[in-house]
KOLNU-860556 format. One line per field, with one value per residue (C-alpha): x, y, z; residue in three letters. Coordinates in pm, whole numbers, plus 50000, padded with zeros to 5 digits. Layout:
BEGIN
c1 = (X:...)
c2 = (Y:...)
c3 = (Z:...)
rest = (ALA:...)
//
This chain:
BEGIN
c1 = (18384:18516:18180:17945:18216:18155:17805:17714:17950:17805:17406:17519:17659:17343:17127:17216:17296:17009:16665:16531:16657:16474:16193:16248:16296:15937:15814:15919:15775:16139:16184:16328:16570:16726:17059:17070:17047:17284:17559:17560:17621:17904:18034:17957:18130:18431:18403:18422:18765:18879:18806:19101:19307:19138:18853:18704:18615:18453:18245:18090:17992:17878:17661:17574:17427:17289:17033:16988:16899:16690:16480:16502:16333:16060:16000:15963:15707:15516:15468:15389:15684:15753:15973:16171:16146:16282:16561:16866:16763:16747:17079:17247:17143:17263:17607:17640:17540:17746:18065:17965:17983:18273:18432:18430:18546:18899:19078:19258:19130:19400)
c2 = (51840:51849:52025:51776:51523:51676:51745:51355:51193:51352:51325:50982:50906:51075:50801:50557:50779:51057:50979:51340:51169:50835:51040:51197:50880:50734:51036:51053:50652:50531:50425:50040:50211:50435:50210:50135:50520:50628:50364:50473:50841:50762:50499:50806:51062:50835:50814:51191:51192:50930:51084:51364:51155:50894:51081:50812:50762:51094:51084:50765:50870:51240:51076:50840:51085:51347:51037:51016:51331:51363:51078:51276:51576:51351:51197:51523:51656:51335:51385:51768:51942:52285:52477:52550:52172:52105:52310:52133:51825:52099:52241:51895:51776:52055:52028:51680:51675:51943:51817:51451:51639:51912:51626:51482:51811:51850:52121:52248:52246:52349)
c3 = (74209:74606:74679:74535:74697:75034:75013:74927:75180:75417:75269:75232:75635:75695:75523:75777:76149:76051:76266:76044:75711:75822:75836:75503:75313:75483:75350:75017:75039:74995:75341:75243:75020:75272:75301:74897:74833:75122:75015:74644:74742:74928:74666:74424:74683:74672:74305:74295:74458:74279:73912:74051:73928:73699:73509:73373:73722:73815:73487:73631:73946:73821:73603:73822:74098:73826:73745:74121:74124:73809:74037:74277:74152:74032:74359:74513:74213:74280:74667:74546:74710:74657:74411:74768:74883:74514:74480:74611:74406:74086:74178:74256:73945:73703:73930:73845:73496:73417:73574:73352:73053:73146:73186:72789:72671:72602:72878:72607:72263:72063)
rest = (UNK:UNK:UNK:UNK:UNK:UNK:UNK:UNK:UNK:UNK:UNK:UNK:UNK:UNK:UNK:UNK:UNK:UNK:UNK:UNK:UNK:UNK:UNK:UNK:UNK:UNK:UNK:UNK:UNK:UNK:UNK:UNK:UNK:UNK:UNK:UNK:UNK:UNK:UNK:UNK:UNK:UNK:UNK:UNK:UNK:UNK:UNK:UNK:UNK:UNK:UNK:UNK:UNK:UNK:UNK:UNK:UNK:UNK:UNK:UNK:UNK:UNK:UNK:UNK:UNK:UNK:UNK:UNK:UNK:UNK:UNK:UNK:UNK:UNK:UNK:UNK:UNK:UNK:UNK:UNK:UNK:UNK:UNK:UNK:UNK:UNK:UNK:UNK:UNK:UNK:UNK:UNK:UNK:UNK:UNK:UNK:UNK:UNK:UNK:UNK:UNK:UNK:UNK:UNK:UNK:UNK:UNK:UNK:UNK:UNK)
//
């Protein structure tokens, strides 16, 4: 959970002090939503940290930036990225959905 916290505070700060990741979002043809994106990954970073101690919490914001990254992944297929260019969306996304879920099941069964 830390690591996807890490990774999208600073993806996130990025959004708004990156001149590369300005270029990136006028790429993927996202450019006006540049701020929107880069605020809800560090909301979602913050929400991270937060479900440490209230779950309910971290399932939100897992979820929350698995669907970013499920639109993710088709943004990138639609501008015809590579597998390559794809990956970290992929990876990010089965992270995040996984930690969503891992976090309905029980730690302890029995």
């Amino acid at each position: 959970m830390l690591f996807s916290a890490v990774s999208f505070l600073g993806y996130g700060a990025a959004c708004f002090l990156s001149t590369y990741i300005k270029g990136e979002f006028d790429r993927y043809r996202l450019g006006s939503q540049r701020a929107l994106v880069g605020a809800l990954q560090l909301g979602a970073a913050l929400g991270l940290v937060a479900g440490l101690d209230q779950p309910w919490i971290g399932r939100a914001a897992s979820g929350g930036l698995a669907l970013m990254m499920l639109v993710a992944v088709v943004v990138r297929i639609r501008i015809k990225d590579t597998l390559l260019q794809t990956t970290p969306a992929l990876l990010y996304l089965a992270l995040n959905a996984y930690l969503c879920w891992a976090s309905f099941c029980p730690a302890d069964p029995l």
